[in-house]
N, C-alpha and C positions, 0 to 999 in steps of 0.2 A: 504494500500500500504506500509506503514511503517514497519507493521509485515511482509509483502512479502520479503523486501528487507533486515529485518533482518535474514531472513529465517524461518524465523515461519508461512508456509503452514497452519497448521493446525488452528493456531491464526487469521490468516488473513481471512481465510473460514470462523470462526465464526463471525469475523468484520463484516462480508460481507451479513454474515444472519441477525445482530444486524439489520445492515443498513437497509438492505429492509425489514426488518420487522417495523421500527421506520418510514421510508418513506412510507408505507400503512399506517402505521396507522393514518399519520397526512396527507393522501391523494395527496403527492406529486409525480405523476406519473414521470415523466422524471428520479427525484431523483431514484425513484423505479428501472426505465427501469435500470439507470444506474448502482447501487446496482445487480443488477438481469443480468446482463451481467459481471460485473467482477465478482461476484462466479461462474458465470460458468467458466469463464477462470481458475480460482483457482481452481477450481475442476477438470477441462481437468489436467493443471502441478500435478494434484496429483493423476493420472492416474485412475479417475472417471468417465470416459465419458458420462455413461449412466447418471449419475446427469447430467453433464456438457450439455447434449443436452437438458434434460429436463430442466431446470434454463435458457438455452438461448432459447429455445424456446417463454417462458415463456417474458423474456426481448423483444423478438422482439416484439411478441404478444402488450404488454405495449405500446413500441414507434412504433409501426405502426398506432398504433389506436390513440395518440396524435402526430403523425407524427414527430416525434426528431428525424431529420434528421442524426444528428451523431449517435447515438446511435444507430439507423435503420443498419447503416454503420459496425459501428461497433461490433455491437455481428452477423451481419451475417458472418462476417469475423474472428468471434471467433466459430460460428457452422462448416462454412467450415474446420475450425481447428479442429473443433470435428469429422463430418462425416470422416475426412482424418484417423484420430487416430482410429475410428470403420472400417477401410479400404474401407470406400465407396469411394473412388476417382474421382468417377463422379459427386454426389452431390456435394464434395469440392468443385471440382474444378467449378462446376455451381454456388455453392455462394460465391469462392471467384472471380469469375466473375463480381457477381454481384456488393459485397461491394467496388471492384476497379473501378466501374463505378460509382457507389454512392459518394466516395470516391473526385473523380475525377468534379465532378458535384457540389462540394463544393469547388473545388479548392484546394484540400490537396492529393499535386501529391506525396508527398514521400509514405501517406498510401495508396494511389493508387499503386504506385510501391510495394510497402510489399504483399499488397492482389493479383498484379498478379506475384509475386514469390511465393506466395503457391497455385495457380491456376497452379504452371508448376510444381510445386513438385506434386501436385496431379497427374498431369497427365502424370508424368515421364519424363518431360522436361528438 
């Protein structure tokens, strides 16, 4: 995040492979999931989508199967950003459907609000 915010995209995408790559190896899923969903968002802002879906797919896949709720929440809400970016605007808007209900079910209504403002951008609201 630090290389992100200094603007070093390219620095931070490898942060972000170091990361999930050093969280399999020492078998920390969550860590993993988490790793594996922010390169995908670093990869969406660096107008990669086809990584960015494969990488979140990848992350949901992880916190689905050890159920990390946020995370679950979260890189769906980073796919629906992807599928929008490949102009599917149906699927966005169907996960970012989802992750504002997710979202919401956690009690974290400002990300519920974020995820269903790009459930209306998908859908041209």
């Amino acid at each position: 995040m630090v290389e992100l915010e200094r603007g070093a995209l390219e620095e931070a995408i490898a942060c972000d492979q170091r990361a999930a790559a050093e969280f399999e190896r020492v078998g920390h899923g969550s860590g993993r999931a988490v790793a594996l969903g922010n390169l995908a968002e670093k990869l969406l802002r660096a107008e990669r989508a086809d990584d960015a879906l494969a990488y979140g797919e990848q992350a949901l896949e992880i916190a689905e199967g050890i159920r990390h709720a946020p995370t679950i929440a979260d890189v769906t809400r980073t796919l629906a950003a992807v599928h929008l970016a490949q102009g599917r605007n149906e699927q966005a808007a169907t996960d970012a459907e989802r992750a504002a209900q997710l979202f919401e079910e956690m009690g974290a209504g400002a990300e519920a609000a974020r995820s269903l403002e790009l459930a209306a951008e998908a859908r041209g609201s």
